[in-house]
Short mmCIF file of the C-alpha atoms (twelve columns), coordinates in Angstrom:
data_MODEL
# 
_entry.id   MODEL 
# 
loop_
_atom_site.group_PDB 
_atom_site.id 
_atom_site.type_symbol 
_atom_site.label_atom_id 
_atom_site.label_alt_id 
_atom_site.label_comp_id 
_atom_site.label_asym_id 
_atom_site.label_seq_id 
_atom_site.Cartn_x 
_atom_site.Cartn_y 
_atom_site.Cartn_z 
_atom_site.pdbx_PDB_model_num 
ATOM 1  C CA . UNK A 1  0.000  0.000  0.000  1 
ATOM 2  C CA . UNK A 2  1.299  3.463  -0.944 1 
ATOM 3  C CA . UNK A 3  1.161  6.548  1.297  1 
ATOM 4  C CA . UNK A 4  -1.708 7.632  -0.971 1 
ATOM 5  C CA . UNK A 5  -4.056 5.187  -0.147 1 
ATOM 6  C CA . UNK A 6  -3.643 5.521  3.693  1 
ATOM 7  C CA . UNK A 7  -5.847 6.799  6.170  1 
ATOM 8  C CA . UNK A 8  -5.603 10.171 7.647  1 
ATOM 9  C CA . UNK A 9  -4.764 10.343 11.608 1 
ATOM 10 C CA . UNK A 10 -3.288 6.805  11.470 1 
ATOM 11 C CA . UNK A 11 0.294  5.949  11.494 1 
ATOM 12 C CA . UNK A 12 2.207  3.821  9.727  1 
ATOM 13 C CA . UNK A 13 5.585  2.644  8.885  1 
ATOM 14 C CA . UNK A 14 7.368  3.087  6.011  1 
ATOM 15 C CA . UNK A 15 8.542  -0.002 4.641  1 
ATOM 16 C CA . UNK A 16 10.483 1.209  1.231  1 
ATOM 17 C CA . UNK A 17 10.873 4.022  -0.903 1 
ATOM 18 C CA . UNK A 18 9.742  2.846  -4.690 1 
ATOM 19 C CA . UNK A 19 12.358 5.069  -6.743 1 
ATOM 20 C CA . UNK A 20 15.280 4.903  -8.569 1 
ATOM 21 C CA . UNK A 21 15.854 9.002  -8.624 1 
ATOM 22 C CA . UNK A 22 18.955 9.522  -5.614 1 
ATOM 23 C CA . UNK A 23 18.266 12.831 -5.731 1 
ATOM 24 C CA . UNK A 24 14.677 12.231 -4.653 1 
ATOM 25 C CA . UNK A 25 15.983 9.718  -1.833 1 
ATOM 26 C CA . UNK A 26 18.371 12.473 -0.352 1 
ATOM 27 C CA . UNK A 27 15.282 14.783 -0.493 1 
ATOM 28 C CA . UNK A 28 13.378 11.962 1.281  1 
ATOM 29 C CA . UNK A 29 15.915 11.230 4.282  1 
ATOM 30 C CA . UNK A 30 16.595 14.655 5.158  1 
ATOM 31 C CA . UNK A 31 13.069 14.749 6.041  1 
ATOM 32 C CA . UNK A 32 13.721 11.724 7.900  1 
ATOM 33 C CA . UNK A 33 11.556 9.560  5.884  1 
ATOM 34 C CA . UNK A 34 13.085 5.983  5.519  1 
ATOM 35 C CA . UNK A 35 12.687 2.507  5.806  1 
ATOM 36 C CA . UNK A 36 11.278 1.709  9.220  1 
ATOM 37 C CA . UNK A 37 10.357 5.230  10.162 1 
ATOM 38 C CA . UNK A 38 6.547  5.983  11.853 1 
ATOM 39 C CA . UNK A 39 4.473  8.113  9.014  1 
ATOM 40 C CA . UNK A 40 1.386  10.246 9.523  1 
ATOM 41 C CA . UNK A 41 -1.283 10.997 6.909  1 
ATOM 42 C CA . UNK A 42 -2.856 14.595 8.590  1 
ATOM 43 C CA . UNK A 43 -5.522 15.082 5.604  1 
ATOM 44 C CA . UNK A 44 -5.438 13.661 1.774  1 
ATOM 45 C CA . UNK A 45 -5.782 17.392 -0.390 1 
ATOM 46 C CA . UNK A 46 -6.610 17.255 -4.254 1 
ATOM 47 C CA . UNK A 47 -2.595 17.554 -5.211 1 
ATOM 48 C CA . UNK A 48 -1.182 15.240 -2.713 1 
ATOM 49 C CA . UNK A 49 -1.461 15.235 1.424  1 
ATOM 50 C CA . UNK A 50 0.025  16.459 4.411  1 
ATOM 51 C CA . UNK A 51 2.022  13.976 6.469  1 
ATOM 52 C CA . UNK A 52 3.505  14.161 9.796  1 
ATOM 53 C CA . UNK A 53 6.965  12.784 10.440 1 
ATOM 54 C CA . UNK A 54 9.180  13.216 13.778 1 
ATOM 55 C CA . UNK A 55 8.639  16.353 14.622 1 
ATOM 56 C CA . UNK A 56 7.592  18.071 11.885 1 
ATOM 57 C CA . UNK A 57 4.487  18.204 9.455  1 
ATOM 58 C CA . UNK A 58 5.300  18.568 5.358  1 
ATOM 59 C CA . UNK A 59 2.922  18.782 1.579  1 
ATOM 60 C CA . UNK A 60 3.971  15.682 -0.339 1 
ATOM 61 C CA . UNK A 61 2.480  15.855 -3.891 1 
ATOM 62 C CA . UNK A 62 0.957  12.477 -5.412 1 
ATOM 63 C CA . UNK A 63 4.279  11.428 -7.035 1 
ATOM 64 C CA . UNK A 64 6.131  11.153 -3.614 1 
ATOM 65 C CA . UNK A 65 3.036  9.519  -1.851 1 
ATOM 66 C CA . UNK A 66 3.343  6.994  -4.739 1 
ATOM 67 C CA . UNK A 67 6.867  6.227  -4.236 1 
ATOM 68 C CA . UNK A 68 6.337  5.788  -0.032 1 
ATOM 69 C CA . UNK A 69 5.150  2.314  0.332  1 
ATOM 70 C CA . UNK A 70 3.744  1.666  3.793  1 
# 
């Protein structure tokens, strides 16, 4: 299941992230999101959701909920 399809308020925990971009990765761990790390979908919007990891609360468009696989 990808981070699109989850349910908002309910946590999760990442399992992989579906890319082959490094660049995107980087971008991805310096958020702290990475394999075994607790997720947060706050509310699904029409371009992509707002997810809550650690500390801190971030947009993700649809492409990057795709790639988080939960």
């Amino acid at each position: 299941m990808t981070l699109r399809d989850a349910q908002e308020e309910k946590e999760y925990i990442i399992k992989e992230i579906d890319t082959d971009d490094e660049e995107l990765n980087a971008f991805l761990f310096s958020l702290g999101c990475y394999s075994g790390e607790a997720i947060t979908v706050i509310s699904h919007l029409k371009g992509g959701c707002i997810v809550s990891i650690k500390d801190g609360r971030y947009n993700i468009d649809n492409q990057l909920a795709e790639a988080i696989i939960i």
